[in-house]
C-alpha positions in Angstrom: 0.0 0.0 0.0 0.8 3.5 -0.8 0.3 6.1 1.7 -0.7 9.5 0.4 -2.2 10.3 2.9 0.1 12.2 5.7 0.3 10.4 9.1 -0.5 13.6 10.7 -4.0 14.4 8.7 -6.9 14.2 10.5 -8.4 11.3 8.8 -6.2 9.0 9.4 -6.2 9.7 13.2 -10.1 9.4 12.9 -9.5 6.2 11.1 -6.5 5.4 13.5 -8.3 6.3 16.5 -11.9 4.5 15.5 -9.8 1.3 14.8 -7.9 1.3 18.2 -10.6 1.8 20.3 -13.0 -0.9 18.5 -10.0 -3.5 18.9 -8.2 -2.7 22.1 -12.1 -2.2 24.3 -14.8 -4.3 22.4 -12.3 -7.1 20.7 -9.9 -7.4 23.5 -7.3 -7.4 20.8 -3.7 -5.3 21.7 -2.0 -5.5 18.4 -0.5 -1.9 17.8 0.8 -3.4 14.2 -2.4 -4.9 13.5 -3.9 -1.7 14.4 -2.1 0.8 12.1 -1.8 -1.8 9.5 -5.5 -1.7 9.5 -5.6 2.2 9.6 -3.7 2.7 6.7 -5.7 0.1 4.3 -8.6 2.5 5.4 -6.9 5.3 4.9 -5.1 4.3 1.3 -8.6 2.7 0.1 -10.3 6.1 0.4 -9.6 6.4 -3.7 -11.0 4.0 -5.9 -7.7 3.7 -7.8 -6.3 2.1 -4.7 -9.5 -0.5 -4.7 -8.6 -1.3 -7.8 -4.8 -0.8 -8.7 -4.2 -4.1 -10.4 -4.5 -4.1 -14.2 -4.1 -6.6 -16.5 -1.3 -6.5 -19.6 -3.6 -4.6 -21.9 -4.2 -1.7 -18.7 -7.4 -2.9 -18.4 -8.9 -2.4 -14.5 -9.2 -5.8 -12.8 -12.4 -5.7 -10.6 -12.6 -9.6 -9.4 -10.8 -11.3 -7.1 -10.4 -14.1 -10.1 -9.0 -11.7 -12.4 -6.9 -10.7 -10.3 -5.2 -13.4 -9.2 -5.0 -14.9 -13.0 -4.6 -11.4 -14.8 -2.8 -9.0 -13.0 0.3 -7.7 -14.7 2.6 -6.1 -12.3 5.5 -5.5 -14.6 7.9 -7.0 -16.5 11.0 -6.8 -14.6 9.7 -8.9 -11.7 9.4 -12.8 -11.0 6.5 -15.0 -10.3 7.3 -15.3 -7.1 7.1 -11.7 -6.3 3.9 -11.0 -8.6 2.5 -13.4 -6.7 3.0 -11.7 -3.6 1.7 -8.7 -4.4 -1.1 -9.9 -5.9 -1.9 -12.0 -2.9 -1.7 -9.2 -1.0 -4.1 -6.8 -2.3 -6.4 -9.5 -2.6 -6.3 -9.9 0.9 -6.5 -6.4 1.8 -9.4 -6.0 -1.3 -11.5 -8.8 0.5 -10.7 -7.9 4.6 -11.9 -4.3 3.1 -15.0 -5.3 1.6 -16.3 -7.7 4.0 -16.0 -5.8 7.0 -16.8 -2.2 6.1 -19.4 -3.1 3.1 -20.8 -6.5 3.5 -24.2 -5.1 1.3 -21.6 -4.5 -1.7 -20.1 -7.6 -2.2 -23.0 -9.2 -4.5 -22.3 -6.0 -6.8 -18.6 -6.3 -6.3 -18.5 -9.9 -6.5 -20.1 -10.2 -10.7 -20.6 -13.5 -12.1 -16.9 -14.9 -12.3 -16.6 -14.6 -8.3 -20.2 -15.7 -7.5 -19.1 -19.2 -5.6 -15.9 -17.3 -4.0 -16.0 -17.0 -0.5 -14.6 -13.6 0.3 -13.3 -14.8 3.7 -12.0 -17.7 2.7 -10.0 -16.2 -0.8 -8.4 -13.0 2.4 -7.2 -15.6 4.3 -5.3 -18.0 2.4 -3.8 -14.8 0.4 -2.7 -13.1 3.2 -1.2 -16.8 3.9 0.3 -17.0 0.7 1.7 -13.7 0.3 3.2 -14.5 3.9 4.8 -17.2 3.0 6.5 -14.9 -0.5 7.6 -12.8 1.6 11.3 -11.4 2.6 12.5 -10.1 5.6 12.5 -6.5 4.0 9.1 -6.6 2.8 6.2 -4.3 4.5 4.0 -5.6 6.0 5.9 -8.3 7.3 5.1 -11.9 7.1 4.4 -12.1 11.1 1.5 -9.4 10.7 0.2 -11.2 7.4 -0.1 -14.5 9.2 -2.0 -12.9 11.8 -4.0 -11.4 9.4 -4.5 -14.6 7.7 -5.2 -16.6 11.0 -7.3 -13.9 12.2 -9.4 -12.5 9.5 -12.5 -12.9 10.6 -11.9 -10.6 14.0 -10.9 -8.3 11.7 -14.0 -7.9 9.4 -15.6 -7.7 12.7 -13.8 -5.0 13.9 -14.0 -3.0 10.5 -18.2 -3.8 10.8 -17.7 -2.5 14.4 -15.6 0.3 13.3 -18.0 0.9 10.5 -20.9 1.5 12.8 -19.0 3.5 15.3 -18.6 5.9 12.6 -22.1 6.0 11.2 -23.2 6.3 15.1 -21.5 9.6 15.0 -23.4 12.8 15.9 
């Protein structure tokens, strides 16, 4: 993920701060990594180009979950190995975004080609896979993708949680 958005701005401390408290008092879960990993996919899928980065090698905008995984083209000075990785990992971010925050979107999200696909299911064993691609440089780290992988559902239940916090709002 890219960060345009400066750490400093104040919605990414709404984001930042919505996040932490939904995790750390309802969840019961103290992972400051886990936390501002989640706050920046937030804050870095606020523009639709971000949704949907991946492309395929004619530039066209890959919108499903199978497309992406069989049709993104991420260059062509990189290996498999690394694609993969990538691709893995959007996909996991893509499907811990859409299934906690918009649960009612998926069906119009999902099209035809990713009608059987369980959302839940494809985050997990990405963020597994691109865990398991990953070097000892790479951001995020394998550790954090492996608890993102093992715990993916407490996760779309804090995003729902942090999702309602937010409409609750005065």
């Amino acid at each position: 993920m890219t960060a345009e958005i400066p750490g400093n701005h104040p919605l990414r401390r709404f984001f930042a701060g919505t996040v932490e408290d939904v995790f750390y008092t309802q969840l019961g879960i103290c992972a400051p990594d886990l936390i501002d990993y989640l706050t920046h996919l937030l804050t870095d899928f606020i523009h639709i180009r971000d949704i949907y980065p991946l492309r395929s090698a004619g530039g066209d905008m890959l919108k499903t979950v199978s497309d992406m995984v069989t049709k993104a083209y991420v260059g062509e000075n990189i290996t498999e190995e690394r694609r993969q990785r990538l691709v893995h990992l959007h996909v996991g971010n893509y499907t811990l975004y859409w299934t906690g925050l918009f649960p009612e979107g998926l069906g119009a999200c999902k099209g035809p080609k990713d009608y059987f696909l369980d959302y839940c299911e494809q985050g997990k064993e990405s963020y597994s896979i691109a865990s398991r691609l990953s070097r000892d440089d790479d951001f995020p780290p394998a550790p954090l993708l492996r608890r993102l992988s093992n715990h993916f559902e407490d996760c779309v239940y804090g995003l729902t949680l942090a999702r309602r916090a937010w409409e609750s709002r005065d």
